[in-house]
C-alpha positions in Angstrom: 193.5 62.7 140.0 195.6 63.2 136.9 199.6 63.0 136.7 199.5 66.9 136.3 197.6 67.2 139.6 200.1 65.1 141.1 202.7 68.3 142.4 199.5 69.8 143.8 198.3 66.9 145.4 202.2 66.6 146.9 201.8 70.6 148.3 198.8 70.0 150.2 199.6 66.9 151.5 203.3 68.4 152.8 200.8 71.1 154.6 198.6 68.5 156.4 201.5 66.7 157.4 203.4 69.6 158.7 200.2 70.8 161.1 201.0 71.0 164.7 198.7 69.4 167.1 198.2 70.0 170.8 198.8 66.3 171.1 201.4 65.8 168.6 204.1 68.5 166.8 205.5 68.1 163.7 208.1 66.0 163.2 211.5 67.3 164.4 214.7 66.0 165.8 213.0 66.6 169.0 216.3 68.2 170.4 218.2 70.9 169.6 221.8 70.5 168.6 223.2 73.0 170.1 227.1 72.4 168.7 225.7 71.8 165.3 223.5 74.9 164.9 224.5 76.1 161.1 226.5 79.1 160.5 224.2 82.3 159.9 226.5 83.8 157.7 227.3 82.6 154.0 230.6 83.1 152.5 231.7 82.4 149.2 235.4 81.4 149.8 238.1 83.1 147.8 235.6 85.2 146.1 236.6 89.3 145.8 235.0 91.1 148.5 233.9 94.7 147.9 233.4 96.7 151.3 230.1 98.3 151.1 230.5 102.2 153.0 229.3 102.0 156.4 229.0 106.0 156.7 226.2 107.2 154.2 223.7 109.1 155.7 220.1 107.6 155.7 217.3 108.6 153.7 215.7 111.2 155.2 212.3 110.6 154.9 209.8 110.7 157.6 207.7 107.2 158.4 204.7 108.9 156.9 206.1 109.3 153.7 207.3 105.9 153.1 203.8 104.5 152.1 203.2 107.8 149.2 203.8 108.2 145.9 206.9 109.4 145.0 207.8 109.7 147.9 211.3 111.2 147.1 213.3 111.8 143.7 215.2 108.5 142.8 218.9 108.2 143.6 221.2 106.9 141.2 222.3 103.6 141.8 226.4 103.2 143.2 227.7 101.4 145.7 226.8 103.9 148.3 223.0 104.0 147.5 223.2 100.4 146.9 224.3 100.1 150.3 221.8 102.4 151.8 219.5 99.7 150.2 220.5 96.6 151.8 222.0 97.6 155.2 218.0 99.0 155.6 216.8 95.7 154.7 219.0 92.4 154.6 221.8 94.0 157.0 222.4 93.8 160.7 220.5 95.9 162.8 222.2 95.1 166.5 224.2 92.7 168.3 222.7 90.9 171.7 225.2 90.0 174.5 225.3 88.0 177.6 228.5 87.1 179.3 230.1 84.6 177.3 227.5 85.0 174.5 227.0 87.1 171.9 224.3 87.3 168.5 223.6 89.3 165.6 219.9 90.6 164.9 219.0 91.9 161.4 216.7 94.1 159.9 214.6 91.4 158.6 213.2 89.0 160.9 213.6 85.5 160.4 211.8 82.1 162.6 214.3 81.6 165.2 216.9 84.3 164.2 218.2 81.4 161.5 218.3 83.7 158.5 217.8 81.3 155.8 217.6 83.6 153.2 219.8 85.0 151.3 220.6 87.6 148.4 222.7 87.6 145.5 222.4 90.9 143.1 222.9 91.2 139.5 224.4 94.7 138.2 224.9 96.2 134.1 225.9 99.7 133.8 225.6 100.7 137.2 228.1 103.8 138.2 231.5 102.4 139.9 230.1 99.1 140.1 231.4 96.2 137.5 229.1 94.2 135.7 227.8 91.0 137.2 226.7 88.3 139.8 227.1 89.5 143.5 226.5 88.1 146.7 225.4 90.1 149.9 227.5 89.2 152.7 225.1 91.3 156.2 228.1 90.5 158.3 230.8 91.6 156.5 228.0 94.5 154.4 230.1 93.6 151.5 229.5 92.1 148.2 231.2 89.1 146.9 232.1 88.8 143.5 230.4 85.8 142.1 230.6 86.6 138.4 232.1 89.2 136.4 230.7 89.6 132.7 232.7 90.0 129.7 231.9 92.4 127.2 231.0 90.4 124.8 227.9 89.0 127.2 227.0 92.6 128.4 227.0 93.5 124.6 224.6 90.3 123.8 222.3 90.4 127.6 221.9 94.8 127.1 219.1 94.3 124.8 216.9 92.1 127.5 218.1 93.7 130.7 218.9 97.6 129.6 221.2 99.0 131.8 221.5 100.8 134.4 219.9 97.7 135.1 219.7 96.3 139.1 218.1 93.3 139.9 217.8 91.3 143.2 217.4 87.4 143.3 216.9 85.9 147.1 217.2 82.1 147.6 216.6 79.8 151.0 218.7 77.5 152.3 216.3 75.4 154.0 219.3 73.3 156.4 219.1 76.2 158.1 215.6 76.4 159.8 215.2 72.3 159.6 218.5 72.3 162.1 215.7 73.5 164.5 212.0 72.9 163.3 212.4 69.9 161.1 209.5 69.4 158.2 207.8 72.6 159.1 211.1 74.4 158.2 209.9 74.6 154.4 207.1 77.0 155.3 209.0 79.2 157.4 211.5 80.0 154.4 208.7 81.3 152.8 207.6 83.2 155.6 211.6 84.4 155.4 211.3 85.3 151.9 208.1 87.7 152.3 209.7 89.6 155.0 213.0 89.6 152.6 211.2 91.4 150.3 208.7 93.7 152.1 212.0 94.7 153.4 213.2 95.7 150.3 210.9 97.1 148.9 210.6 99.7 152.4 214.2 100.3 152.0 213.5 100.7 148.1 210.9 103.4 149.0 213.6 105.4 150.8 215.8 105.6 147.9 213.1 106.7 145.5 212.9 103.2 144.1 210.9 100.0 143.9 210.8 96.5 143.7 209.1 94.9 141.2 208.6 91.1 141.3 209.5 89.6 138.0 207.5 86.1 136.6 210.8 83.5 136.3 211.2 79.6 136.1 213.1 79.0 139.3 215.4 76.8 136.5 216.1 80.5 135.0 217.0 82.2 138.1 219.3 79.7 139.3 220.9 79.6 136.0 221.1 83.6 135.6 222.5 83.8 138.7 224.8 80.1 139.4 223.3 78.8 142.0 222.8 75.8 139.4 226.2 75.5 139.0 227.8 76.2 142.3 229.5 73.4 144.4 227.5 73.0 147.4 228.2 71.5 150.7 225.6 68.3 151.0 222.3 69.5 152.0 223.3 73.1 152.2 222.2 74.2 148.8 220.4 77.2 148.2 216.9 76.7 146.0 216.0 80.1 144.5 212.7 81.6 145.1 212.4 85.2 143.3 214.1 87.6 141.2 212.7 91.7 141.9 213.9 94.2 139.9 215.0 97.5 141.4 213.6 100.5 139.3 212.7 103.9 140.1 209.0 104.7 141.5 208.4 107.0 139.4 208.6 104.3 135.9 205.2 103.7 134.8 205.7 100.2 132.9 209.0 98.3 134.9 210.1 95.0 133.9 207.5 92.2 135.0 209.1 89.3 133.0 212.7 88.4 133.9 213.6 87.7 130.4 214.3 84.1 129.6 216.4 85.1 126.4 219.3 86.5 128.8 219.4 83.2 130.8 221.8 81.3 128.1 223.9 84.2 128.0 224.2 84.5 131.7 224.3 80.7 132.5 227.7 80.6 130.2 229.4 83.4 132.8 232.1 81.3 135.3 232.0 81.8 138.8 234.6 82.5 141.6 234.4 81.7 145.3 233.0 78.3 146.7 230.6 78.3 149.6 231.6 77.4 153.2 229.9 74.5 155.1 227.6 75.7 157.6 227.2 72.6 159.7 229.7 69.4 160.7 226.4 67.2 160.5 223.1 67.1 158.9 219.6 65.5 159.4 217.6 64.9 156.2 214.4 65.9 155.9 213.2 64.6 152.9 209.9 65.6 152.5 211.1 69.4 152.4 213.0 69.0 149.1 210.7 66.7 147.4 208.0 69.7 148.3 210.7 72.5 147.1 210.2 70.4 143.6 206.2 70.1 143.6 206.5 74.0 144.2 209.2 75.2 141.5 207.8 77.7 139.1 208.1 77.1 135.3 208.9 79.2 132.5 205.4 80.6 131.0 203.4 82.1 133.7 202.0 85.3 133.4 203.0 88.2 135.8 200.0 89.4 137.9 198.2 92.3 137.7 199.7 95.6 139.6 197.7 96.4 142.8 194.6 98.3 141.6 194.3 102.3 142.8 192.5 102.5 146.1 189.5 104.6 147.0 189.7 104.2 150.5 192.3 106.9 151.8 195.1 105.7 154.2 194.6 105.8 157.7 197.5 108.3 158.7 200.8 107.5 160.2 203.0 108.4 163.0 205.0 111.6 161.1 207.9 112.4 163.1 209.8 109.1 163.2 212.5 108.9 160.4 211.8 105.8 158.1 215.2 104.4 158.7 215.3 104.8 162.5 211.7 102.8 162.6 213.6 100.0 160.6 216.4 100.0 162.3 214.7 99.5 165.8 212.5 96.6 164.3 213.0 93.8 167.2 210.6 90.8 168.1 209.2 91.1 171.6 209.9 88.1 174.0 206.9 89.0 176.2 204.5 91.3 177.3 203.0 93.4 179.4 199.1 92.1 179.9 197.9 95.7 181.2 199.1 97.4 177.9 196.6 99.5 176.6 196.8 100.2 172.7 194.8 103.7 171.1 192.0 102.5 168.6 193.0 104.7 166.0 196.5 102.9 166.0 195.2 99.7 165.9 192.9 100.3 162.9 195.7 102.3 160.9 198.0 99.2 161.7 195.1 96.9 159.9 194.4 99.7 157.3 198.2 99.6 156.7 198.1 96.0 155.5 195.7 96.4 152.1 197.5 96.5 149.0 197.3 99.8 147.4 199.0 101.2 143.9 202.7 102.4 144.2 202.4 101.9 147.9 205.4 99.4 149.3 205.9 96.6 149.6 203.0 95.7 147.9 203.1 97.3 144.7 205.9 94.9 144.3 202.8 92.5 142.9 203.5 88.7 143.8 199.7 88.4 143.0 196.2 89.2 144.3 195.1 89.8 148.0 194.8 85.9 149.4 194.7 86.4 152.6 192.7 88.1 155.3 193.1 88.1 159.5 191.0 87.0 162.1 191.7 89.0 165.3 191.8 88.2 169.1 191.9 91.6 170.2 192.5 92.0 174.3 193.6 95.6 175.2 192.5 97.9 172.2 190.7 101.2 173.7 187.5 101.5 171.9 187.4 98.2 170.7 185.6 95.8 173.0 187.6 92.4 173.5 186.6 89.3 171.2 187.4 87.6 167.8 187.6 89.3 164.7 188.0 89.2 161.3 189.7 91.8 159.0 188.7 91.3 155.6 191.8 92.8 153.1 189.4 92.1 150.1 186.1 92.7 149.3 185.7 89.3 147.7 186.7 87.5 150.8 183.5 88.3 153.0 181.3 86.1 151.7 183.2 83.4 151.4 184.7 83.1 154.7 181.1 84.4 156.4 180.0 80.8 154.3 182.9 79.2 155.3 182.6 79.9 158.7 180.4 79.1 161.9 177.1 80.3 161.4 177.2 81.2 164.7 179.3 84.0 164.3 177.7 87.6 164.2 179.6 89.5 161.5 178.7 92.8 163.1 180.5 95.8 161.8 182.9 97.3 164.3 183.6 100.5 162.9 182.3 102.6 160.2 184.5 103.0 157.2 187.1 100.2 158.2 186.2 96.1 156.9 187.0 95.1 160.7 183.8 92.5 162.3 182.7 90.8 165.2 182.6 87.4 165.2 182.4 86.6 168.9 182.3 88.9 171.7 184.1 88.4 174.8 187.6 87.5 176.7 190.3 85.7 174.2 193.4 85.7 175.7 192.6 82.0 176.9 191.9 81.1 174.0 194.9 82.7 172.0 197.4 81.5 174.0 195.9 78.3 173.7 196.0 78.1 169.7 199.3 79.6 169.1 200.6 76.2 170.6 200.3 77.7 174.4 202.5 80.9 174.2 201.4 83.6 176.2 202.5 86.2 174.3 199.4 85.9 172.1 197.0 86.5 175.0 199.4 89.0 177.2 199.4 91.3 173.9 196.9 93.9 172.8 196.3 91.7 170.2 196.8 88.3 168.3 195.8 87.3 165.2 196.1 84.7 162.4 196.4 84.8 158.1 193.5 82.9 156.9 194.8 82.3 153.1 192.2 80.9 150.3 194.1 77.7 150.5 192.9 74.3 148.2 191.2 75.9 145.0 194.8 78.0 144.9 197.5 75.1 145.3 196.0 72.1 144.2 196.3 73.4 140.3 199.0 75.5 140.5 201.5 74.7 143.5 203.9 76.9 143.1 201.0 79.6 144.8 201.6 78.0 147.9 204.9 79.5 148.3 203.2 82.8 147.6 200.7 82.6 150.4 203.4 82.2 152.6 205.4 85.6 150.9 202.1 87.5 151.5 202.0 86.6 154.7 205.2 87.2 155.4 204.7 90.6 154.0 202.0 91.5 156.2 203.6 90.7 159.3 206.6 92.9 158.1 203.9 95.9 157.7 202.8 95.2 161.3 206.3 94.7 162.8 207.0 98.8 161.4 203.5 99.7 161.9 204.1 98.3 166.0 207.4 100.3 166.1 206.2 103.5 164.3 203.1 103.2 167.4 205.2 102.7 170.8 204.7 99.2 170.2 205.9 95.7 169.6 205.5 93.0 167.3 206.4 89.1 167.2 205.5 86.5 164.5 204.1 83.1 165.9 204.9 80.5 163.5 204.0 77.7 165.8 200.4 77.4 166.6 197.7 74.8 166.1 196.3 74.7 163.0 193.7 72.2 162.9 192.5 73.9 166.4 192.5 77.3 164.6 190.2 76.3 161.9 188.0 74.2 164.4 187.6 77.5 166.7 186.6 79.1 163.2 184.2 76.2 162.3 185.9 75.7 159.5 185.0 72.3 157.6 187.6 72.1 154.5 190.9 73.1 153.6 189.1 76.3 151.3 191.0 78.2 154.5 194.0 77.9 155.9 195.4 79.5 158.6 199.2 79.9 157.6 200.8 82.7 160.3 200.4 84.2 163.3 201.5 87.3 165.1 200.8 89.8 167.9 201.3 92.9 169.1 201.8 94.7 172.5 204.1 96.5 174.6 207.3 94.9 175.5 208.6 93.9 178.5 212.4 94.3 178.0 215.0 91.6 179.6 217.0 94.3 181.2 219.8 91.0 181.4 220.8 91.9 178.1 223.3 94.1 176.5 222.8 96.1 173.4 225.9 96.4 170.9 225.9 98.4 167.3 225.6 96.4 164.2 228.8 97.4 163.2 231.0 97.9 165.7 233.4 94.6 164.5 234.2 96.9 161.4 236.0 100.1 160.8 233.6 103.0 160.4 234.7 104.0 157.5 235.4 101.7 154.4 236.1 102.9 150.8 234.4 100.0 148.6 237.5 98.2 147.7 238.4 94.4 146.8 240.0 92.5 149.6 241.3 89.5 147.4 
């Protein structure tokens, strides 16, 4: 293997090492550190704070609508649309409470309720809104002035990012999830980020806008928007992962190339605020950084293609629900009930739901191609007979995972019209619980599944795609989370299941497959134990945006 093969090499050997096993996790601390646990919230200290409004309206557009073209005109952006757009995606959506206790919950899930992502927004020429570097603070739904720009730089940046110009850069601060899950904590900020920005993009859609994923060396975003030179608490850094710009849906050619020529310009902007520490203590995990490096994309790659228009038409949705009430009720389901009973043509719109398709969120935000399809363990779907699955989101997949395979598997098609196929007929629930590292809520569901990604030929040349698989997946379990609300159900992402086991059960021989997340869906059982509290109710209904020093 060649020196340039080496960061590849370093990828896939971070994945093997992080597999779970039934006889052996990965590595961890082993306990949980209760005292320790890291703050969720970021705060740049001393930075201006600008109090988003609490009291605009939401969008009013029906569930339905939120996957069609054009949906709705596109608002301006101002600080009230603007924070329309991230209290619908990054914000809080309720507080949990037991006596003594009390926690946040937030629009976009995160492994373990740790949040490590988070979002810093860049703004030129937007109405009522200074120029410059912003973070998003979902506590607080403010904006903390990182960086204002001086004339002179919005004069020299205009011609490279033409205003009214609104872009969106999310980072991961991987402390955070390691606190709890140790090495495997690098691929669940991936997971993070994919849900980030499906999120996004959703709330995006409400607004009349999009996101559009723009090619950048993770060098240039960190430099555009100073996390490279920000003063951070030891092993609390935050490693960028994307820039998206936000543009209207109706703009036929957006901005696919965050442009490197505005990164000197932007890198010589001072900052204000420092960040707080998050935790008294820290464990290293050295293998996560030296993976985060591997992984960092370069200046020079070309942004890929724009979801292709779709033949197939979409499966309908639920039309009554409001789009913002369906995001706002997004929860994870802690268990199931086993004698739930989900409609077939629900469960095939939730699967139809998840194939990329032109100007339809959040996939017309275009990370890259389709990489991933599902295999199914599907319990308690009317008209669908119990057995494994597999749910190919690509044409190009089915042969290669038929050949990849056991050749024992049937490959029948289920259902006209819909790339749904028997592998294995029969009772799963065993079996699912088993594989997603014993947790019955993947066999007490109406069904399971897992992402099977085209894994080795992607990483090994080009590692930075391994963060991407884990986006896309991340994505599609956002899809199904809304889909499960919009339906009278549930959803939950399983990152912990055995991965070696899940490609045995498969018969898979090689790494050509991977199986890189898992989720379910069924009808919750609610812990009636628990109180429910608004996401704001800590803050004053209603705030003019205003600095607060």
């Amino acid at each position: 293997m060649s020196d340039t093969d080496v960061p590849g090499r370093m990828a896939l050997d971070y994945h093997e090492r992080t597999k779970h096993h039934p006889h052996r996790y990965a590595r961890s601390a082993g306990t949980i550190d209760w005292d320790n646990q890291p703050d969720p919230f970021r705060t740049y200290i001393d930075a201006p704070t600008l109090s988003l409004p609490l009291d605009t309206p939401d969008p009013a557009l029906d569930y339905a609508s939120l996957y069609r073209s054009a949906a709705t005109t596109p608002a301006p952006f101002t600080p009230s649309t603007i924070s329309s757009l991230l209290a619908l995606s990054l914000g809080l959506s309720a507080w949990k409470a037991v006596p003594g206790q009390r926690w946040s919950l937030r629009i976009n899930p995160s492994s373990g309720n740790l949040h490590p992502t988070e979002a810093h927004l860049m703004t030129i020429g937007v109405s009522d809104l200074s120029d410059g570097i912003y973070h998003y603070h979902p506590l607080q739904h403010a904006l903390e002035t990182r960086a204002l720009f001086p004339p002179a730089a919005v004069r020299a940046v205009t011609p490279h990012l033409a205003p009214p110009c609104l872009a969106i850069a999310l980072s991961s601060i991987f402390w955070r999830e390691s606190w709890k899950y140790g090495e495997r904590a690098y691929r669940y900020c991936q997971h993070d980020i994919g849900h980030a920005l499906a999120a996004l993009s959703m709330a995006a859609r409400l607004l009349g806008w999009r996101m559009v994923y723009q090619a950048a060396a993770d060098a240039d975003i960190a430099a555009a928007f100073g996390l490279d030179r920000t003063l951070w608490p030891a092993q609390e850094a935050e490693e960028p992962a994307l820039v998206a710009a936000v543009v209207p849906a109706t703009e036929n050619h957006p901005p696919r190339v965050f442009p490197a020529a505005a990164v000197d310009i932007l890198a010589a902007v001072d900052l204000t605020g420092r960040p707080n520490r998050l935790s008294a203590r820290h464990q290293e995990w050295d293998i996560i950084p030296r993976t985060a490096a591997a992984c960092r994309q370069h200046r020079g790659i070309t942004p890929p293609p724009m979801p292709k228009d779709s033949r197939d038409k979409l499966q309908p949705s639920p039309a009554a629900a409001a789009a913002a009430a369906i995001i706002r009720q997004r929860r994870s389901a802690q268990a199931f009930d086993p004698d739930g009973q989900l409609d077939c043509d629900a469960f095939l719109a939730m699967l139809d739901r998840t194939i990329p398709r032109r100007d339809c969120p959040p996939f017309d935000a275009a990370i890259g191609p389709i990489r991933i399809s599902l295999v199914l363990y599907v319990h308690q779907v009317l008209g669908i007979p119990p057995g494994c699955y597999a749910f190919i989101r690509h044409p190009d997949h089915l042969e290669s995972l038929r050949a990849a395979t056991s050749p024992s598997f049937s490959w029948t098609p289920a259902t006209p019209d819909v790339p749904l196929y028997l592998l294995t007929p029969g009772d799963v629930r065993a079996e699912a619980i088993d594989l997603s590292c014993r947790q019955e809520i993947a066999g007490f569901s109406t069904f399971s599944l897992g992402m099977l990604a085209r894994f080795e030929s992607e990483v090994r040349h080009t590692p930075w795609i391994y963060r991407h698989l884990f986006w896309e997946a991340g994505m599609i379990g956002q899809i199904l989370y809304l889909e499960a609300e919009a339906r009278g159900v549930r959803g939950t992402g399983i990152g912990c299941y055995f991965d070696d086991a899940v490609h045995a059960q498969l018969g898979l021989q090689d790494r050509s497959w991977q199986s890189l997340y898992h989720f379910t869906v069924g009808f919750p059982v609610e812990d009636q134990r628990l109180q429910t509290l608004p996401p704001y109710f800590h803050l004053p209904p209603e705030r003019p945006l205003h600095s607060q020093g």
